[in-house]
Backbone as a ProteinNet text record, in pm:
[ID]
protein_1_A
[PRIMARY]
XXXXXXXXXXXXXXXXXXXXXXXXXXXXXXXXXXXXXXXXXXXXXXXXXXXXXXXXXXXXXXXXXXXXXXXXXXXXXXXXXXXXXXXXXXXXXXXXXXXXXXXXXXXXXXXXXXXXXXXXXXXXXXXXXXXXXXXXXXXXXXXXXXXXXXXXXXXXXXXXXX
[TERTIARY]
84.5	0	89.1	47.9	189	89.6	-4.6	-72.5	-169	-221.4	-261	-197.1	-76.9	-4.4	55	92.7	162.1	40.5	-82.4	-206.5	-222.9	-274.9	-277.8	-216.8	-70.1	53.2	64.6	28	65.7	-43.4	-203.5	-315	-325	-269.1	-240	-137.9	-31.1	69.5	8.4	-74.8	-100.2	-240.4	-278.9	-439.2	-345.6	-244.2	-184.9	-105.7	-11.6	100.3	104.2	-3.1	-60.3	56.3	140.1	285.3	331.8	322.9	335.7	522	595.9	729.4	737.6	697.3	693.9	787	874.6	919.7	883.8	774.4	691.7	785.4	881	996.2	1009.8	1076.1	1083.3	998.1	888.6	744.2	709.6	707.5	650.6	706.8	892.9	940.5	952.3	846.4	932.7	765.5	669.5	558	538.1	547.2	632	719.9	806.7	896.2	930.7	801.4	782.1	745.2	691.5	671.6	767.2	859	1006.9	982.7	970.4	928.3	926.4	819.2	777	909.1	1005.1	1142.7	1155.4	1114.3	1208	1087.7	1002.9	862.4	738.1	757.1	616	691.9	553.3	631.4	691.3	791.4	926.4	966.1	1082.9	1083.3	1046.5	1048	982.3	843.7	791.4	641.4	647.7	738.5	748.6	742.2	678.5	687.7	826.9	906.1	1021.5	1103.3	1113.3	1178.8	1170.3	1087.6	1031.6	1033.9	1013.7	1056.7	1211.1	1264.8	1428.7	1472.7	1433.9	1484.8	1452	1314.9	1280.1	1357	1374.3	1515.1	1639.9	1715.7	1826.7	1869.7	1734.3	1768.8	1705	1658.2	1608.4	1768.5	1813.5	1964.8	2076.4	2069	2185.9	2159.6	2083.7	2028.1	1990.5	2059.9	1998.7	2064.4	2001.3	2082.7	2079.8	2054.3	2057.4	1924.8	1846.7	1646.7	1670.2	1703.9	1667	1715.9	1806.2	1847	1731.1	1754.9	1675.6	1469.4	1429.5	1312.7	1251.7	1404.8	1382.5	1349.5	1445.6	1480.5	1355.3	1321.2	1144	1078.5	1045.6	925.1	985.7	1086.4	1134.7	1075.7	1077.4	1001.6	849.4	802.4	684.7	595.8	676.2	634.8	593	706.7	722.5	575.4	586.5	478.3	345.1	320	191.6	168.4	264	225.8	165.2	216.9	211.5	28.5	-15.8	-107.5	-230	-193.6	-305.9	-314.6	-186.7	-179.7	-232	-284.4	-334.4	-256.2	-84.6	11.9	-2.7	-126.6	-93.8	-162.6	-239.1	-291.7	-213	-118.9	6.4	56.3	43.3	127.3	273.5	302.8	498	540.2	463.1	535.2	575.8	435.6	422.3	512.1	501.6	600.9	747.8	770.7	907	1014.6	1082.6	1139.5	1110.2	981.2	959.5	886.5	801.1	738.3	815.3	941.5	1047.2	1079.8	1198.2	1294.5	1231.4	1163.3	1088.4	949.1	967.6	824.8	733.2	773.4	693.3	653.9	671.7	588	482.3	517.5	359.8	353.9	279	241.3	199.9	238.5	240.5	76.9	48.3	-118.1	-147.4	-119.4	-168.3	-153.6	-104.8	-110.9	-274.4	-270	-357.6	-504.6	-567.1	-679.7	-729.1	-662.2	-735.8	-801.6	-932.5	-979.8	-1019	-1020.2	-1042.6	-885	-785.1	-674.5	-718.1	-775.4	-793	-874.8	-976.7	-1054.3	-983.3	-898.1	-821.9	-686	-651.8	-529.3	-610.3	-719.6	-790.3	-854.2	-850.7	-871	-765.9	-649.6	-538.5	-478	-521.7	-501.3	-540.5	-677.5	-767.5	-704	-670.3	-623.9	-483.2	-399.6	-267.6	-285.4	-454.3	-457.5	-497	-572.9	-679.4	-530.8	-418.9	-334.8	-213.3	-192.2	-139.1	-209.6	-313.8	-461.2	-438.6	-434.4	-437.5	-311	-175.9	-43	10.3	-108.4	-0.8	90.2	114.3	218.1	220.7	113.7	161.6	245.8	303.3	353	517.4	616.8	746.8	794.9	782.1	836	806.3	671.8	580.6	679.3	674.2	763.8	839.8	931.7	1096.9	1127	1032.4	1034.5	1030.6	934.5	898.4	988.2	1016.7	1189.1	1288.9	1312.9	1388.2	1399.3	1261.1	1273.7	1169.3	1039.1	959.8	839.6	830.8	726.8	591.5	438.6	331.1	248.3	271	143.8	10	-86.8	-180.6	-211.4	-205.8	-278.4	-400.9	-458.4	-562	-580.1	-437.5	-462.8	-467.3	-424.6	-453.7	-592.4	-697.1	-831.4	-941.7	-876	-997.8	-1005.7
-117.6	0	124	197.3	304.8	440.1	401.6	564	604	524.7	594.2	691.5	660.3	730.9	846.8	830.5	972	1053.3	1005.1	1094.4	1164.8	1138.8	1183.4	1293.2	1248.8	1316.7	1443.7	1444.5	1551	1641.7	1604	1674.6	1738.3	1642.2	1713	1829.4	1779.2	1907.8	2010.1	2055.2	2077.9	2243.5	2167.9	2204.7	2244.6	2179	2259	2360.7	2368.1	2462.6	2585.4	2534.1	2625.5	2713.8	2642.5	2656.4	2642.5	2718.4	2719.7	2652.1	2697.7	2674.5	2499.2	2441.2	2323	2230.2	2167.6	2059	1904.5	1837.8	1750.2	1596.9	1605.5	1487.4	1388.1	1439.8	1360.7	1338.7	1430.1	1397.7	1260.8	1230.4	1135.3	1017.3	1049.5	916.4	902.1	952.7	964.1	893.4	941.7	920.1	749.8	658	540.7	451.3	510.4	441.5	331.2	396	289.6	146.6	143.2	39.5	-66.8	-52.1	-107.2	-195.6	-168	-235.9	-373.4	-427.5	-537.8	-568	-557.6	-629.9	-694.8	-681.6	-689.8	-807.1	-812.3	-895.6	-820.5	-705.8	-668.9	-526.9	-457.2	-295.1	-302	-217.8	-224.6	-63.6	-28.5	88	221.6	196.3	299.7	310.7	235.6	255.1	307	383.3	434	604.9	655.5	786.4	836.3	729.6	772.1	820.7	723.4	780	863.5	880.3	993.4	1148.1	1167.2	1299.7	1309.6	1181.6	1208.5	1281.2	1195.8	1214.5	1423.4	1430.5	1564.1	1673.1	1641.1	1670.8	1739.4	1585.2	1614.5	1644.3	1675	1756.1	1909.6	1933.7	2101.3	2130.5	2068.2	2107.8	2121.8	1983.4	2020.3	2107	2133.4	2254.2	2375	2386.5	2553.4	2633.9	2741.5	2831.6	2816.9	2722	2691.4	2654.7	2772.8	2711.8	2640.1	2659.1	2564.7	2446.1	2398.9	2234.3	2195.2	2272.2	2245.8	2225	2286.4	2306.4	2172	2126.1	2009.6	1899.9	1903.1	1749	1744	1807.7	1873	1752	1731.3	1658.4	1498.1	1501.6	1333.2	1271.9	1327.3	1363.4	1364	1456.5	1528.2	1393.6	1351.3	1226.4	1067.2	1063.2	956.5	990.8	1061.4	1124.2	1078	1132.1	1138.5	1032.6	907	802.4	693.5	743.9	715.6	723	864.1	883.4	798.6	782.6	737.3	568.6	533.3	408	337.9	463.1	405.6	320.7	361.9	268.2	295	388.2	433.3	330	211	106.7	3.3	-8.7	-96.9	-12.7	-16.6	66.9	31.7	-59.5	-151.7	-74	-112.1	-2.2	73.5	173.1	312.9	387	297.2	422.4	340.7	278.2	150.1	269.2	316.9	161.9	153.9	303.4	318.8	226.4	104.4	-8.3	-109.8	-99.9	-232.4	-232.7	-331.8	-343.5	-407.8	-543.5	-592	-574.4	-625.6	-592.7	-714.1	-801.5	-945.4	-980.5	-974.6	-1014.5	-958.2	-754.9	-746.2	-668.8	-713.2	-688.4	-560.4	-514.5	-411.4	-407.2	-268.2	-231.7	-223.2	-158.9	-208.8	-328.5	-410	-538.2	-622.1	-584.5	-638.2	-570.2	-478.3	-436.9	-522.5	-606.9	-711.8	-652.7	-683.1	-621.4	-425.2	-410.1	-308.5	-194.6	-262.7	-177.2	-145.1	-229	-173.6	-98.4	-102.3	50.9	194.7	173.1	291.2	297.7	213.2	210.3	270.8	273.8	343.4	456.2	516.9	628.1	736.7	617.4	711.1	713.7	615.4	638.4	738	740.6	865.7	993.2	1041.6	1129.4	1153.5	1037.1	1058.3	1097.6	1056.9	1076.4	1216.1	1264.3	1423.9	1448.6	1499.9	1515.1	1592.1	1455.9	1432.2	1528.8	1519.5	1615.8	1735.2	1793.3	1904.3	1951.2	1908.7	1971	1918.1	1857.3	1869.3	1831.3	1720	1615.8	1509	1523.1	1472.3	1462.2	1621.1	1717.4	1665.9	1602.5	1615.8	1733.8	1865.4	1985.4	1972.1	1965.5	1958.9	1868.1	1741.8	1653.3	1691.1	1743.7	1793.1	1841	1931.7	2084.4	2019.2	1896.6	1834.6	1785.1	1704.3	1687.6	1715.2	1859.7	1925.7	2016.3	2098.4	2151	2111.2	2000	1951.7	1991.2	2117.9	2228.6	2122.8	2118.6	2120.1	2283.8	2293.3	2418	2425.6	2263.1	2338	2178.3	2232.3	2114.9	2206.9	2079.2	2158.2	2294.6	2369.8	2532.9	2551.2	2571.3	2679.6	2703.3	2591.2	2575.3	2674.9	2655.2	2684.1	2838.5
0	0	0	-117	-116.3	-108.2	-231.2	-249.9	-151.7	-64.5	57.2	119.3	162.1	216.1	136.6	4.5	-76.6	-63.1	-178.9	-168	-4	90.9	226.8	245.3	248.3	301.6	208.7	109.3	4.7	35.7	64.8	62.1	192.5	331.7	442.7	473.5	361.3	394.9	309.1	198.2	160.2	199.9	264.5	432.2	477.5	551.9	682.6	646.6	566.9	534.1	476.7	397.9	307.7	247.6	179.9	183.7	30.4	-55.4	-228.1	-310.4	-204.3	-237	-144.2	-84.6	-11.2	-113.7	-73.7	-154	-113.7	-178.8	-148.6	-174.6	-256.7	-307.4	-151	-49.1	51.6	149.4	130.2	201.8	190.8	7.6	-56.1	-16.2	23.6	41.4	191.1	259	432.8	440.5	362.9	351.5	360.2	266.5	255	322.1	390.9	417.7	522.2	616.8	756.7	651.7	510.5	488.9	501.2	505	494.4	599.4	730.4	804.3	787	696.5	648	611.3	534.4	518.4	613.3	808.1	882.3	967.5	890.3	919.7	978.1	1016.8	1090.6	1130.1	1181.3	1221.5	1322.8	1303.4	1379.5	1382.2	1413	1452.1	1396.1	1245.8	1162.8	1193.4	1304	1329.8	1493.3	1522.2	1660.9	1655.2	1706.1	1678.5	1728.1	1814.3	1898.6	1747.7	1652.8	1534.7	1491.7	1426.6	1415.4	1423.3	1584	1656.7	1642.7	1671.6	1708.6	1594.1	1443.1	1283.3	1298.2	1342.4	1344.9	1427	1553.4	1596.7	1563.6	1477.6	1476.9	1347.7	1262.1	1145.9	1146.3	1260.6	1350.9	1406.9	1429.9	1481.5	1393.3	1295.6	1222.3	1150.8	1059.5	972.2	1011.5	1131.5	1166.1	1161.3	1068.8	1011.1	848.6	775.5	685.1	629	576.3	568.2	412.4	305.6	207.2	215.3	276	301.5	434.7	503	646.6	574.7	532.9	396.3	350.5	277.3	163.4	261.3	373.6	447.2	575.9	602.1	672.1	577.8	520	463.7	503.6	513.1	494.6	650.4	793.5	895.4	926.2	833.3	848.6	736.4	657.7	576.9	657.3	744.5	873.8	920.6	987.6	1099.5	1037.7	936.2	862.1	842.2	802.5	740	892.8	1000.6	1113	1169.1	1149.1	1165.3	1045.9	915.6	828.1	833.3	893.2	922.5	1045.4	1126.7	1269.1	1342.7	1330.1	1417.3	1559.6	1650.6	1768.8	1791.1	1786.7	1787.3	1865.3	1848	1867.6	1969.7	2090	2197.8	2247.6	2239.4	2214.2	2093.2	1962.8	1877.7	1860.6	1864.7	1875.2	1973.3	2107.3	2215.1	2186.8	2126.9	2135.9	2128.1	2232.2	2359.4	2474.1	2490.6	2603.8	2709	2605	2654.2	2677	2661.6	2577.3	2446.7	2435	2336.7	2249	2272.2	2198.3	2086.1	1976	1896.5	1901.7	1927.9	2011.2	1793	1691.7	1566.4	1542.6	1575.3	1529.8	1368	1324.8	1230.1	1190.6	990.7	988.3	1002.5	1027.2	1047.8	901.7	817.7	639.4	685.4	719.7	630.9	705.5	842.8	930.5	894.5	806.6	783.3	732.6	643.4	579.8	434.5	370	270.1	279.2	399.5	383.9	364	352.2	349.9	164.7	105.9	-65.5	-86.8	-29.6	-21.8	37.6	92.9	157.2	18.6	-51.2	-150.2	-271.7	-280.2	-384.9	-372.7	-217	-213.9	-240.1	-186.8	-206.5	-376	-474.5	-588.9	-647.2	-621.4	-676.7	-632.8	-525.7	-501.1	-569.6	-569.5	-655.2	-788.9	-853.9	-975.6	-992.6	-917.7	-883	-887.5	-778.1	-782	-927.5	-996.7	-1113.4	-1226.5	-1213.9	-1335.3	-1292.2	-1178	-1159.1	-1160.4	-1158.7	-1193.5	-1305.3	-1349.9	-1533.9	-1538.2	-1416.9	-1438.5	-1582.7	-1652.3	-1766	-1865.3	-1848	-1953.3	-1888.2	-1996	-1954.1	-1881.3	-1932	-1829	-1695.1	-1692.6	-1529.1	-1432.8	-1546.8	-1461.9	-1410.3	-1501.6	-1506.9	-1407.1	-1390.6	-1274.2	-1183.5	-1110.1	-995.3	-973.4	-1051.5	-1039.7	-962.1	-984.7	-1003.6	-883.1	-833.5	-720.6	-640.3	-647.7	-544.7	-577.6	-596.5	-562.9	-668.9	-630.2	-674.3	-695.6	-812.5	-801.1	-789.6	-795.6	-742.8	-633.8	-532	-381.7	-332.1	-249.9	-214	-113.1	-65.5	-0.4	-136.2	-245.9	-327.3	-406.3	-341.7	-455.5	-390	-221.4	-134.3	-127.7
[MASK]
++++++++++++++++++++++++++++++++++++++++++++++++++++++++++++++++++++++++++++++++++++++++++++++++++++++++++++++++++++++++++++++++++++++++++++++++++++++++++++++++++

């Protein structure tokens, strides 16, 4: 399950930030990435908010002073987080607070994976939105691409409709 989480993450930062220059590139992949998890059999620490905050942290520190690196690497965080919240990992309380419950993850399973049929109704909401998404920035167009590419930025999410 990928586009749940990009769609979401892009439409939430999107509401909240209300933020036109946003570089959405590592949102998308911070967005994602707890999936990894599953490599390791079940959610594991990318499903702890402890990660999370720390990653948020100690890239508020190293980057200070420096806002367009500090900018870009914000979403890779703020991507974690989000994917955290649409995934309903606070469910799992060993996880979620891990290590503050213990070291152990005892085999639990990622939460996508544990919805069962209903995680595909949620993978198609988030398609649709990747596709609404895609239609409305003219990501079709090689340039559009290019640009996204290139510096992140979406020109139109949903702060700019409302």
């Amino acid at each position: 399950m990928f586009f749940w989480f990009i769609g979401t993450a892009i439409v939430t930062v999107g509401l909240v930030f209300r933020d036109p220059r946003f570089d959405y590139r590592l949102l998308i992949v911070g967005s994602v990435l707890p999936v990894g998890d599953g490599l390791f059999g079940g959610a594991r620490a990318m499903h702890s908010v402890t990660v999370s905050v720390v990653l948020l942290a100690v890239l508020m520190i190293a980057t200070s002073g420096r806002k367009p690196i500090r900018k870009m690497l914000l979403g890779l965080p703020i991507g974690m987080i989000l994917h955290l919240v649409f995934d309903g990992a606070w469910n799992n309380t060993e996880v979620f607070w891990w290590p503050f419950f213990g070291w152990s993850f005892r085999d639990s399973p990622l939460p996508v994976a544990d919805r069962g049929w209903w995680g595909l109704s949620l993978e198609a909401i988030g398609l649709a939105l990747c596709v609404w998404l895609w239609r409305h920035n003219d990501l079709g167009d090689r340039e559009r691409r290019t640009k996204f590419r290139h510096d992140g930025v979406l020109d139109a999410v949903p702060a700019r409709f409302g």
